[in-house]
C-alpha positions as CSV (number, residue, x, y, z in Angstrom):
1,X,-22.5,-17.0,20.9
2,X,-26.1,-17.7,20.8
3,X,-27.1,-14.6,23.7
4,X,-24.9,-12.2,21.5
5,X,-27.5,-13.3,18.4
6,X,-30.6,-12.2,20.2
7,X,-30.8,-8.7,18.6
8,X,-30.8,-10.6,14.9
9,X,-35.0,-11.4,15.9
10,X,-35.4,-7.7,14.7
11,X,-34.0,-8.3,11.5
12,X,-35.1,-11.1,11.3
13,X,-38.9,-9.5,12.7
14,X,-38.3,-6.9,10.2
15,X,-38.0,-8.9,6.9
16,X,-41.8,-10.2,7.7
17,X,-42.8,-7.3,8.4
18,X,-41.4,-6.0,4.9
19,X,-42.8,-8.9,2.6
20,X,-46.2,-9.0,4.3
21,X,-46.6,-5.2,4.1
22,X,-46.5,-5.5,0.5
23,X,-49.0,-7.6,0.1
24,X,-51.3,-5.6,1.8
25,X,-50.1,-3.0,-0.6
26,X,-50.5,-5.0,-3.5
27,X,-54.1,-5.8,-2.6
28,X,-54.8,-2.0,-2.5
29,X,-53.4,-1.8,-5.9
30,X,-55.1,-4.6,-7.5
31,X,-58.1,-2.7,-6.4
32,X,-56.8,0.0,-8.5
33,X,-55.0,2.0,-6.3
34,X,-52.1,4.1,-7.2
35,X,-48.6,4.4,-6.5
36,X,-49.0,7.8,-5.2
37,X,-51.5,7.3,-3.3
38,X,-49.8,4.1,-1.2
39,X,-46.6,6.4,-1.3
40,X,-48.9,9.4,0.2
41,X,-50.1,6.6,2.9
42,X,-46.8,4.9,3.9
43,X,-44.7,7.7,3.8
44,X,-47.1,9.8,6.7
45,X,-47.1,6.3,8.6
46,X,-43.4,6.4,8.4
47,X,-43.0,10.0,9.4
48,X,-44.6,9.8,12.4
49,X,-43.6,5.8,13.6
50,X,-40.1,7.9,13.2
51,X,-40.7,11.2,15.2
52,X,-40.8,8.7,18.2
53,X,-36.8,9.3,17.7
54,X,-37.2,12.5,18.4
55,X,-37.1,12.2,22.4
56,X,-34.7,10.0,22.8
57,X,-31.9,12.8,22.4
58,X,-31.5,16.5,23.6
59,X,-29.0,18.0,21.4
60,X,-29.6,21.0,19.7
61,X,-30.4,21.6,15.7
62,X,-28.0,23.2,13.3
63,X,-30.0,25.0,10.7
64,X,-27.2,25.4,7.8
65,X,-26.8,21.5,8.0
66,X,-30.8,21.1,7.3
67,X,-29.7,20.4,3.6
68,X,-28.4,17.0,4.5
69,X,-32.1,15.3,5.5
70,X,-33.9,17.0,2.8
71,X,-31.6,15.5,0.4
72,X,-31.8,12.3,2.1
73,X,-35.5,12.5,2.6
74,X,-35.7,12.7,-1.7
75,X,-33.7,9.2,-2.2
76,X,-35.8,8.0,-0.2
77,X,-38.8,9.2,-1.6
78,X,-37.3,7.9,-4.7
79,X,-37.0,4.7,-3.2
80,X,-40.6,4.5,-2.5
81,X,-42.1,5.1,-5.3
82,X,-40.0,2.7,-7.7
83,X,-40.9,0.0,-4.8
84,X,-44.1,1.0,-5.1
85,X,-44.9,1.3,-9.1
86,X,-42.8,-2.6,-8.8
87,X,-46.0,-4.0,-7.0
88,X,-48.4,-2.2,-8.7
89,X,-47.2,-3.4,-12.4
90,X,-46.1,-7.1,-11.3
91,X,-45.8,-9.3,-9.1
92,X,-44.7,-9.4,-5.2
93,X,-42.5,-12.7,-5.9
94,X,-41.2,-10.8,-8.4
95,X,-40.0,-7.6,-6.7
96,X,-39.1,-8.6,-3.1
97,X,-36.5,-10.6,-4.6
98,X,-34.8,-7.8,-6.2
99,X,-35.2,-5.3,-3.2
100,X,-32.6,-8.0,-1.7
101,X,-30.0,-6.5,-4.4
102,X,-29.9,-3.5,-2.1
103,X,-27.7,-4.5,0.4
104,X,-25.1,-5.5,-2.5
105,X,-25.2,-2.2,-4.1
106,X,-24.7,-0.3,-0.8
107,X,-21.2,-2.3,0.1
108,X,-20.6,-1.5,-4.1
109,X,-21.1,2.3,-3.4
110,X,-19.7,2.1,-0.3
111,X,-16.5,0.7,-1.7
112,X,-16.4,3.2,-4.7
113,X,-17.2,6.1,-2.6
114,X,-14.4,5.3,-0.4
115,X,-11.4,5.0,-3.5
116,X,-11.2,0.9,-3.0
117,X,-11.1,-2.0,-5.6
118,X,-13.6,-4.2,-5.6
119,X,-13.1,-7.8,-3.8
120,X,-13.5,-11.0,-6.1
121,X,-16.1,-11.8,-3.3
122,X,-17.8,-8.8,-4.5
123,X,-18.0,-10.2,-8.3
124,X,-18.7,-13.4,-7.4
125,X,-22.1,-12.0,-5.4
126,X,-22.3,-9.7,-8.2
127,X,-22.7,-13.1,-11.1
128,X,-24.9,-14.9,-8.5
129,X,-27.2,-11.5,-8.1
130,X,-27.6,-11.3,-11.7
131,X,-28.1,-14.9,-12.0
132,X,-30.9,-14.9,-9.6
133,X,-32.6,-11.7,-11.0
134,X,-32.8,-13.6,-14.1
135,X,-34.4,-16.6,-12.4
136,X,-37.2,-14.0,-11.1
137,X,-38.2,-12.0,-14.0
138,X,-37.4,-14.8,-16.8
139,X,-40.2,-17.4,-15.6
140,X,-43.2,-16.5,-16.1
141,X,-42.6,-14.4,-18.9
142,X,-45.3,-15.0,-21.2
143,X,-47.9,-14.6,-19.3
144,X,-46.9,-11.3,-17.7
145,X,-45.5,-8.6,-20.6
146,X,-44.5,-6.1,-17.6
147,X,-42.3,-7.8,-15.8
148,X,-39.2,-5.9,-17.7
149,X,-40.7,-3.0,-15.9
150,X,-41.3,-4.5,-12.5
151,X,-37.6,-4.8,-13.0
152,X,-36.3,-2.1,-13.8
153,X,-38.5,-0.2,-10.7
154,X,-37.5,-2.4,-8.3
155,X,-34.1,-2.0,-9.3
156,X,-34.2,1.9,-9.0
157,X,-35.7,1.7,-5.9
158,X,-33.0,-0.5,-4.7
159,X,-30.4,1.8,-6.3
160,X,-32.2,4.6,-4.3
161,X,-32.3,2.8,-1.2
162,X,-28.6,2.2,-1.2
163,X,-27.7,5.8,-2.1
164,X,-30.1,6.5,1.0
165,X,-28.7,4.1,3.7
166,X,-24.9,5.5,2.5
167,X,-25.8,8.8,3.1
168,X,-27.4,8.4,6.6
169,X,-24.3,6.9,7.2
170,X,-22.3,9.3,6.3
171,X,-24.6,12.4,7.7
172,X,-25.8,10.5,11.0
173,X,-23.2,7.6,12.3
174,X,-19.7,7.8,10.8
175,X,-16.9,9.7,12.8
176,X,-16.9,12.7,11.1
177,X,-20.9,13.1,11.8
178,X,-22.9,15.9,12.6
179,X,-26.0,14.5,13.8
180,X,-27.4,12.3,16.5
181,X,-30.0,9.5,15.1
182,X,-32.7,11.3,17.6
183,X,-32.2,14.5,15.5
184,X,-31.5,13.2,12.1
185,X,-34.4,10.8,11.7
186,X,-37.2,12.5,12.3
187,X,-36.1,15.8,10.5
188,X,-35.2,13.7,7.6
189,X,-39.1,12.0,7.8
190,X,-40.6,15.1,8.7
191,X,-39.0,16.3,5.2
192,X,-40.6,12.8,3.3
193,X,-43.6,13.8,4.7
194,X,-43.5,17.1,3.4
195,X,-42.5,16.2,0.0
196,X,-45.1,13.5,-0.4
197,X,-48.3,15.9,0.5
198,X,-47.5,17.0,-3.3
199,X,-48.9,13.1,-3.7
200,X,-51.8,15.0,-2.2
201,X,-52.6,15.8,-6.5
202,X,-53.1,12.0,-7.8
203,X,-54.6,11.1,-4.3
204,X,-57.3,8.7,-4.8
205,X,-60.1,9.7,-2.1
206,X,-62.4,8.0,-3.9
207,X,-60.7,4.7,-3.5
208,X,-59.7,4.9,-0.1
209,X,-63.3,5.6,1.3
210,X,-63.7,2.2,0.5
211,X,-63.3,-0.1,4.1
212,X,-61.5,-2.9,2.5
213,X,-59.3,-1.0,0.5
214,X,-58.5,1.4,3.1
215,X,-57.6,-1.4,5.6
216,X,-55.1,-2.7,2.8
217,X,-53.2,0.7,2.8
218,X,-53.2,1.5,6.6
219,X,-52.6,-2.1,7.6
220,X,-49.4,-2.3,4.6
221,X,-48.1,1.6,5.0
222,X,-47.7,0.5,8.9
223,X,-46.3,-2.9,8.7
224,X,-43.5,-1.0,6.2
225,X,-43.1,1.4,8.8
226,X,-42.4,-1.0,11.4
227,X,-40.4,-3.0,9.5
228,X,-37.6,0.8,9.1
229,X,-38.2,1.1,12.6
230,X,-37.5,-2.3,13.6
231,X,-33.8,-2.3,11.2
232,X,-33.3,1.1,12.7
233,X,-33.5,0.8,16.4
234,X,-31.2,-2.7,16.1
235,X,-28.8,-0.4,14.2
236,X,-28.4,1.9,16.6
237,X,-28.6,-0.3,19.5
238,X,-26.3,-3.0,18.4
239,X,-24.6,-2.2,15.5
240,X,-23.5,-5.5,13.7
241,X,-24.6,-4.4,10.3
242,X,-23.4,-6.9,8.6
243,X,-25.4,-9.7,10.2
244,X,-28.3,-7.2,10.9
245,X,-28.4,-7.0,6.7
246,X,-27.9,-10.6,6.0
247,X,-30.8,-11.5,8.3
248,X,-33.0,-8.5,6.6
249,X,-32.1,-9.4,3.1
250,X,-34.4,-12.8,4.1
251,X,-37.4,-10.7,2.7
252,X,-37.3,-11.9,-0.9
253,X,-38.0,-15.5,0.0
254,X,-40.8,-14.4,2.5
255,X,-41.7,-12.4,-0.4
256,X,-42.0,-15.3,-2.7
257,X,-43.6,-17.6,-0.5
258,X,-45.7,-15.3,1.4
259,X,-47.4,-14.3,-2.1
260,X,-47.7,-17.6,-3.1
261,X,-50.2,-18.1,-0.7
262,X,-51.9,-15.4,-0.2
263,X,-52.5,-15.9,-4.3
264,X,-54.3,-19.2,-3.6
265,X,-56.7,-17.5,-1.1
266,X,-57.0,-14.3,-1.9
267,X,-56.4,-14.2,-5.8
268,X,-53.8,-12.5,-7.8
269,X,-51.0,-12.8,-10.7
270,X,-49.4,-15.8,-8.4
271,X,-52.0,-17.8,-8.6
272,X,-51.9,-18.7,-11.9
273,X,-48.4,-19.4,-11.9
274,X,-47.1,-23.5,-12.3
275,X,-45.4,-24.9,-9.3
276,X,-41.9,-24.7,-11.4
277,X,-42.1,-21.0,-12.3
278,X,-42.6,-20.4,-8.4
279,X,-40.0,-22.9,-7.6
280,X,-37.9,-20.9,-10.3
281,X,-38.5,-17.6,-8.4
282,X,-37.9,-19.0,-4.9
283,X,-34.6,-20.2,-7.0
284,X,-33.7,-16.7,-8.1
285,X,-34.6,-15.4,-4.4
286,X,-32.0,-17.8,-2.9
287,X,-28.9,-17.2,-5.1
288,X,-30.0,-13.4,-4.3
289,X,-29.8,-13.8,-1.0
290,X,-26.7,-15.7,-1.1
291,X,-24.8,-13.0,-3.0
292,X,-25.7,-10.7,-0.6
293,X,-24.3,-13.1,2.3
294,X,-21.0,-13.7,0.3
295,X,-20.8,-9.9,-0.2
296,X,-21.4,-8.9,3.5
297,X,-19.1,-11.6,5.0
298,X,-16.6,-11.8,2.5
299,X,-16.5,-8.8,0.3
């Protein structure tokens, strides 16, 4: 059992990669950096991390079936920026919590999509998930008057994100696909990377001449590349989404531990924060996670 687990250290790789690219992020931002211009950085990392795909296949393109990746590449676009205005306007052991909801909401629209009722495993992760995002955003409340917002972005993104991974199902690896992954990929991220050089209007040059500020965005735009890639390739090499997701969905406690301590050395919103709201948050990230295990195993 154990040699079958080995491809679960991507996923497992992946949700590091994921929490500790958004602190680098979020150091970028507290040096008043904007959400376009982080989207503007990760998205181009992430299109071309993703046009490696490109030769691992040899099949032709189908021009009248180019509407499927643009459409795709807006969600996730969509996803990106509510992920990244969520860091920018609160905190990282806020948000990476609540990206965990994703995987719950794409077995929910999964489900409707395909005309079935919904398990009672899938209420029952449902209660826990909202349980736990109240956990996250209730603590701490008085001392940061955002955190309705952080919520309600990271939400979207995660909403996004689940429309997103549904429809590269759907377009790239169900039965009745069209596409290859090695075509459908990088068209789809050439297309983010088109759509985001309209960023190119709220870029900040100014801000990213700046060594240590540019370090923060390079450094966190590829670490949430790798991250995609690293979810990606065990995908498509190994299947077992369900365990791939429950691994991956380990990136809200990273998230709340990682930015503990990079508060304490670093500086930042964490910080400040008593030992019981953190312990409150790390609560909120468990009973998250947990709903998205009972959901994947049992909904």
């Amino acid at each position: 059992m154990l040699q079958d687990s080995y491809h679960l250290l991507f996923p497992l790789a992946a949700s590091v990669l994921f929490a500790c690219g958004l602190l680098f992020l979020k150091r970028a931002t507290m040096a008043g950096v904007n959400p376009w211009t982080v989207s503007l950085v990760a998205n181009l990392w992430a299109a071309t991390l993703f046009s490696g795909f490109w030769f691992l296949e040899s099949s032709p393109v189908v021009p009248r079936l180019l509407w499927q990746p643009a459409v795709v590449a807006l969600f996730f676009i969509c996803g990106q920026m509510g992920t990244f205005f969520a860091i920018t306007h609160g905190d990282v052991s806020i948000a990476a919590p609540l990206f965990g909801i994703k995987v719950l909401l794409v077995a929910i629209l999964a489900t409707v999509i395909g005309g079935q009722s919904l398990t009672s495993a899938i209420w029952i992760a449902a209660t826990l998930a909202t349980i736990g995002i109240a956990l996250v955003q209730w603590t701490g409340a008085g001392k940061h008057t955002r955190i309705g917002y952080t919520v309600l972005s990271a939400m979207a993104a995660s909403t996004s994100f689940s429309i997103f991974d549904v429809l590269v199902q759907r377009f790239c690896s169900s039965s009745q696909a069209s596409w290859s992954t090695g075509r459908f990929l990088p068209i789809m991220f050439w297309f983010v990377a088109g759509y985001t050089l309209l960023f190119l209007v709220g870029f900040q040059r100014e801000k990213f001449s700046i060594p240590s500020v540019r370090r923060s965005l390079l450094v966190g735009g590829f670490l949430i590349g790798m991250q995609a890639i690293c979810i990606v390739f065990t995908l498509s090499a190994f299947g077992d989404a369900p365990r791939v997701n429950v691994v991956y969905s380990m990136r809200g406690i990273w998230g709340v531990l990682l930015a503990w301590a990079a508060a304490l050395i670093w500086g930042g919103n964490e910080a400040d924060l008593t030992r019981k709201t953190m312990v409150f948050r790390l609560t909120g990230a468990l009973l998250i996670t947990i709903s998205v295990v009972i959901a994947i195993l049992f909904g």
